[in-house]
C-alpha positions as CSV (number, residue, x, y, z in Angstrom):
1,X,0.3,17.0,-37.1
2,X,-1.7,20.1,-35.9
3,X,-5.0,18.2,-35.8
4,X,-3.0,15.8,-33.3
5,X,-1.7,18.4,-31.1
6,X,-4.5,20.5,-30.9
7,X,-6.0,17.1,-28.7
8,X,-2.7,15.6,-27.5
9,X,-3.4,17.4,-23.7
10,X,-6.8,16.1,-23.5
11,X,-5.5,12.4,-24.7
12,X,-3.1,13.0,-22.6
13,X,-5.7,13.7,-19.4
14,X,-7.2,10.9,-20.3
15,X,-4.9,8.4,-20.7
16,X,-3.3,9.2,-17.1
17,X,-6.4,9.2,-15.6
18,X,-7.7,5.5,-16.7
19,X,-3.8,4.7,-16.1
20,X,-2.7,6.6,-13.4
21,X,1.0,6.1,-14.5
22,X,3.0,8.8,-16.1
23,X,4.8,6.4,-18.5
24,X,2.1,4.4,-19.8
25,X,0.0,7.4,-20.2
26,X,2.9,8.6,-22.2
27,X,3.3,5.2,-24.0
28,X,-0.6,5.9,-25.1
29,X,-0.3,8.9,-26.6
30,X,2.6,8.4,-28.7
31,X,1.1,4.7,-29.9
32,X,-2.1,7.3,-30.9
33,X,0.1,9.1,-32.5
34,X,1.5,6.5,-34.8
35,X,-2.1,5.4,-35.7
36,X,-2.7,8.8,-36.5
37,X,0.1,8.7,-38.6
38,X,-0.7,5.5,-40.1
39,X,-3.9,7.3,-41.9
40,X,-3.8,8.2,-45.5
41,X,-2.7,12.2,-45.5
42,X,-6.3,13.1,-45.7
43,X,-8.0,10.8,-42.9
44,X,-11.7,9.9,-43.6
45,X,-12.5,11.0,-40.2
46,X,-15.9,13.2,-39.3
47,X,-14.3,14.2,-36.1
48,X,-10.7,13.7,-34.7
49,X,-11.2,14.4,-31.7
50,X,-13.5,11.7,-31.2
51,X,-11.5,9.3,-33.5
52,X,-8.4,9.9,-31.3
53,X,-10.5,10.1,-27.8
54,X,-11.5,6.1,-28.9
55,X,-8.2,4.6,-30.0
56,X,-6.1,6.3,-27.1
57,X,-9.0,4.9,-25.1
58,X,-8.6,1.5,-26.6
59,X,-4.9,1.4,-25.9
60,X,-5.4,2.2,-22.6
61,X,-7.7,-0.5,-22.0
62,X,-5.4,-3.3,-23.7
63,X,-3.0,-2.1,-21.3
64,X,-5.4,-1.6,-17.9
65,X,-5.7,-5.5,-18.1
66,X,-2.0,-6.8,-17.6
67,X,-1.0,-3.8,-15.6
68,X,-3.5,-4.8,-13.4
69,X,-2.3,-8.3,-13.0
70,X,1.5,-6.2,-12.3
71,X,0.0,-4.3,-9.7
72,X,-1.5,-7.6,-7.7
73,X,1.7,-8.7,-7.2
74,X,2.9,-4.9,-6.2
75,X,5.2,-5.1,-2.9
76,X,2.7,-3.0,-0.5
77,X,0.0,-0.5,-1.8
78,X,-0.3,0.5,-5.1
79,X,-0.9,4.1,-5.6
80,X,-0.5,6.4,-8.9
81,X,2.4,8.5,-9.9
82,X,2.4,11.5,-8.3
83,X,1.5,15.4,-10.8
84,X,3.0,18.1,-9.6
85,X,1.8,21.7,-10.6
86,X,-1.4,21.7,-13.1
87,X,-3.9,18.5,-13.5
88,X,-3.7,18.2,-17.1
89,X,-6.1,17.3,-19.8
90,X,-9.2,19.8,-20.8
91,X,-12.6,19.9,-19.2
92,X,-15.7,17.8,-20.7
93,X,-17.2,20.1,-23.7
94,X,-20.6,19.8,-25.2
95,X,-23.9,17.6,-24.2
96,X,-24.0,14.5,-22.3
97,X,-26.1,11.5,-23.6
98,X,-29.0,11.3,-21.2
99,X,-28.2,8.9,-18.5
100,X,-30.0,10.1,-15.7
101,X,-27.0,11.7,-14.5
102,X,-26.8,16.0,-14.2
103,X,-23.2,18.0,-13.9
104,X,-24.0,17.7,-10.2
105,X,-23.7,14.0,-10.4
106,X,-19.7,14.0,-12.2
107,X,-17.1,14.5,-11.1
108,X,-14.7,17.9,-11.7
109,X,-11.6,17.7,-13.5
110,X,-9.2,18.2,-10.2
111,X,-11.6,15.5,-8.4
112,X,-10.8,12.8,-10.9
113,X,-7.0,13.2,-11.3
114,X,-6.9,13.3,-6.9
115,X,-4.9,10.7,-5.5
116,X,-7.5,9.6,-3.8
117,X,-10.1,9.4,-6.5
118,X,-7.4,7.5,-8.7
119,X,-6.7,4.9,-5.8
120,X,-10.2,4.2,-5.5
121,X,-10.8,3.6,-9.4
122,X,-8.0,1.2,-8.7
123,X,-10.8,-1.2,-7.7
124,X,-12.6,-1.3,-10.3
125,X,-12.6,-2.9,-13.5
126,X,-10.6,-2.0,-16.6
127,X,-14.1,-1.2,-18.3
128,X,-15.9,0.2,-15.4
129,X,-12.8,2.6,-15.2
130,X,-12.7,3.2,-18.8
131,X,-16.5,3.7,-19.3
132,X,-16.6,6.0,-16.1
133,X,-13.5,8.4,-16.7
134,X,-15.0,9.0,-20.5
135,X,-18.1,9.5,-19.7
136,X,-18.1,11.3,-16.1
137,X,-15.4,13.1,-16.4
138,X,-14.6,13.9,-20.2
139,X,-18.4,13.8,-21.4
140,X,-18.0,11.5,-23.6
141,X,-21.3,9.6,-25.4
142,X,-21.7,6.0,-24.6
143,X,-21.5,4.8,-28.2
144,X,-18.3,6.3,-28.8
145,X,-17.2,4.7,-25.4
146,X,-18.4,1.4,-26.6
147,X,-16.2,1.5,-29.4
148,X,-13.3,2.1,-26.9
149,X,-14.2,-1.3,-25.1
150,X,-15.6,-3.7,-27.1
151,X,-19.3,-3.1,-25.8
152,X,-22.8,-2.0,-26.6
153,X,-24.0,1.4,-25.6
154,X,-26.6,-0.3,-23.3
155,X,-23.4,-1.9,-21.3
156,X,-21.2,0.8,-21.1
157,X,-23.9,3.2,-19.7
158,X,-24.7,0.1,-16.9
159,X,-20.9,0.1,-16.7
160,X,-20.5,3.8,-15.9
161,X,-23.7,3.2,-13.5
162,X,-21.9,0.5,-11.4
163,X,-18.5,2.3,-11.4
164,X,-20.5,5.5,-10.8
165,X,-22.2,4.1,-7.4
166,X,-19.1,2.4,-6.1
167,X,-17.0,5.6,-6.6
168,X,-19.7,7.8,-4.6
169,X,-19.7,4.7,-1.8
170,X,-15.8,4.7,-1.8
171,X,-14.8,7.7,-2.0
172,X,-13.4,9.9,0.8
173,X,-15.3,12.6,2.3
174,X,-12.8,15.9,1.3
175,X,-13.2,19.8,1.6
176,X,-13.4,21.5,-2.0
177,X,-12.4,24.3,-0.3
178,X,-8.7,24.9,-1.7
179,X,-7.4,27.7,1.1
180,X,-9.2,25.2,3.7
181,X,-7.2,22.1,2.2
182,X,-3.7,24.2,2.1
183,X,-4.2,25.7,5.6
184,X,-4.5,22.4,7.0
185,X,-1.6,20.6,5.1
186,X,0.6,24.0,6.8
187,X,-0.3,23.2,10.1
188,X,0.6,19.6,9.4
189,X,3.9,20.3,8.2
190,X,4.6,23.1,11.1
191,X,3.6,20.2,14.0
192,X,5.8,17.6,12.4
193,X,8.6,19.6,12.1
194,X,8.3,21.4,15.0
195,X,7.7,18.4,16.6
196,X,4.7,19.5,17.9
197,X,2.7,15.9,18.8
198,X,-0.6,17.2,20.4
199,X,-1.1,19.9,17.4
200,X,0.1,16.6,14.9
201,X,-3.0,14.8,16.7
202,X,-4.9,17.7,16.6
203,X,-4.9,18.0,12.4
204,X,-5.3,14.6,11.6
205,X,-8.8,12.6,11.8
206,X,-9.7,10.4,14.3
207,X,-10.1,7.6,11.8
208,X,-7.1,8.9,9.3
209,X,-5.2,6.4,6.9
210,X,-1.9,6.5,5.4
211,X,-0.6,4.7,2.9
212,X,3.0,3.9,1.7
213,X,4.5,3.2,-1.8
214,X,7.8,2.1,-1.9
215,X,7.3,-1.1,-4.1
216,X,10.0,-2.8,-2.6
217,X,12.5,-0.3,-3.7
218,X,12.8,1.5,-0.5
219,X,11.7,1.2,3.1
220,X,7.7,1.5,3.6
221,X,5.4,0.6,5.7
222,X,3.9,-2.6,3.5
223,X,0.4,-2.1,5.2
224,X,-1.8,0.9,5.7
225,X,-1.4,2.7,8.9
226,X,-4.9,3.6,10.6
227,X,-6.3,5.9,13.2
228,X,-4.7,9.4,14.5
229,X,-2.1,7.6,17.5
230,X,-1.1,5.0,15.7
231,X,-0.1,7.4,12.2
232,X,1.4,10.4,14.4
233,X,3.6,7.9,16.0
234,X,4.4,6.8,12.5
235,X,5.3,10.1,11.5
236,X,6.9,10.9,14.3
237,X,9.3,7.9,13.6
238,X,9.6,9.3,9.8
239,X,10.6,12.7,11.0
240,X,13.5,11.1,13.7
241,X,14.8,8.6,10.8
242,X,15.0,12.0,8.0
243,X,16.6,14.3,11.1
244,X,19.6,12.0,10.8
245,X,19.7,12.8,7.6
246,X,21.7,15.9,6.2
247,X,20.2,18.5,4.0
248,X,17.0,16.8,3.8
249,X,14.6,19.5,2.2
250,X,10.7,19.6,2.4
251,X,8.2,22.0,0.1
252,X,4.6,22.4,-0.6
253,X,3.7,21.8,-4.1
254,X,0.9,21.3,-6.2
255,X,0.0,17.1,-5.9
256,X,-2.6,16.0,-8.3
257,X,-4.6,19.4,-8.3
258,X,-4.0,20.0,-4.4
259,X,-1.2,21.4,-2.0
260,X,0.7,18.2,-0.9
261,X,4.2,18.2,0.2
262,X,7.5,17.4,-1.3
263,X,10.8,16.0,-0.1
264,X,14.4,14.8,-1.2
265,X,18.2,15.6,0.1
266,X,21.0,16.4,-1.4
267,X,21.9,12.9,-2.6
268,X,19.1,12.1,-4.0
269,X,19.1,8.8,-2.4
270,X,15.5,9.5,-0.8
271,X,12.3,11.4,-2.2
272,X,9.1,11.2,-1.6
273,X,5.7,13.1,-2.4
274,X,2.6,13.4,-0.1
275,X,-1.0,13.8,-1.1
276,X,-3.3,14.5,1.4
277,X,-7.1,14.5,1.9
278,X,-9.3,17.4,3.7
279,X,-12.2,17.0,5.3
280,X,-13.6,20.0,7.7
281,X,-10.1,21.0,8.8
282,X,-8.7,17.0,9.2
283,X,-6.0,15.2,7.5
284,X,-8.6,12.2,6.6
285,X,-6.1,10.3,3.8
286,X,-2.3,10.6,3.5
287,X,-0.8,8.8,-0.2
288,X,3.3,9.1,0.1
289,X,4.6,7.9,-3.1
290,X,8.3,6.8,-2.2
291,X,9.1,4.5,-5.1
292,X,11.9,6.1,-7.0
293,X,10.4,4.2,-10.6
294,X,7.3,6.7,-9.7
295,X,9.7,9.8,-9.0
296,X,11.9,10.0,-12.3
297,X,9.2,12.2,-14.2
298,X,9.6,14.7,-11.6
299,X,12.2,17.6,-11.2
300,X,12.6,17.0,-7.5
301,X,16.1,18.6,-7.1
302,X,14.1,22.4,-7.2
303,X,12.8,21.8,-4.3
């Protein structure tokens, strides 16, 4: 029991991360723990943490295939549940196996739980995503990886490669810059809801994207929204639609290891989270997360 909960947080990291659900991530764990259980009382195994890194790994992987095939049929974009407050999971410890890639190459443990990270492993394949979260983010070697997937050493570390170079093509220019990132998501709240449209144009990038998940369960724009007009006219129409709503309440949280924003009313008929993306003082990305069946884990009524 110890030896398990001494690793559940970083199982727990990991899971989410190759899942980017709360509830299969959950799911994960607690079938790794029944494994773990399964052993005789004293386990013939060199290293748990490794041992337990591969079968919640595995798991995952079973599951990444079907939920995949879910998720095509998803009613509009498919993003992951929302974390509010801390990232989760423990940072990478020890040496990597030599790949050709340095610390400067992965990726840091706020990066790869971002909303925007996890929409863009989204694309790739269960293995690629498997093979790249182990071994970029949590340092883990590529035999013990190819354990996790069914592969040889020599395929997982091409595996990581590919997913590697599609993940630096992919991904969205953002600040790391944390003050910079929070200033910016302020003056975006302050413009909306002071129905300020030239400063609303002003913070968001030329070439901006929102994206809304409301899998069919509520209304949602079924198709990304591009460029600055086009999205600050969309807001715009958000923020006139909620004003006719009573009580509706907004914060800034934590999203996925960056300030994001928060909102629900006194019903609790509508909610909503908001991750954004930063880059040099621009809204670049917005993720709002609307489906309710992505909400439930979240104390929303604090707000």
């Amino acid at each position: 029991m110890a030896q398990f909960e001494e690793h559940r947080g970083r199982l727990w990291g990991i899971a989410y991360r190759i899942m980017g659900t709360v509830a299969d991530a959950d799911d994960a764990v607690q079938e790794a723990w029944l494994r773990w259980q399964a052993l005789p009382d004293e386990p013939p195994v060199a290293s748990p943490r490794g041992f337990l890194t591969t079968v919640v790994s595995r798991i995952c992987y079973d599951l990444l295939g079907s939920a995949r095939a879910r998720r095509e049929m998803y009613v509009g974009p498919w993003l992951p549940e929302p974390l509010l407050g801390g990232a989760g999971g423990t940072p990478p410890v020890g040496p990597v196996a030599p790949d050709g890639s340095g610390p400067e190459d992965r990726v840091t443990l706020d990066e790869s739980v971002g909303m925007a990270l996890l929409t863009v492993l989204e694309r790739l394949t269960p293995a690629e995503r498997t093979a790249f979260i182990l071994h970029d983010v949590f340092a883990v070697p590529f035999p013990e990886i190819a354990e996790a997937v069914g592969r040889t050493p020599d395929s997982v570390r091409q595996l990581a490669s590919r997913a590697r170079k599609r993940v630096r093509a992919e991904a969205p220019r953002r600040t790391v810059d944390r003050a910079e990132h929070r200033r910016t998501v302020e003056a975006f709240l302050d413009a909306v809801m002071g129905g300020d449209f030239d400063a609303l144009l002003s913070v968001l990038d030329p070439e901006v994207v929102w994206r809304s998940d409301g899998g069919g369960k509520v209304s949602a724009a079924r198709r990304p929204v591009l460029g600055r007009e086009k999205v600050a006219r969309f807001v715009q129409g958000l923020v006139t639609r909620g004003a006719e709503q009573q009580n509706l309440r907004v914060a800034v949280v934590d999203v996925n290891g960056a300030t994001g924003l928060a909102f629900t009313d006194a019903t609790g008929r509508q909610a909503g989270v908001f991750a954004f993306t930063v880059h040099e003082g621009r809204i670049t990305e917005v993720d709002a997360v609307l489906n309710p069946d992505k909400l439930g884990h979240l104390d929303l009524d604090r707000l």
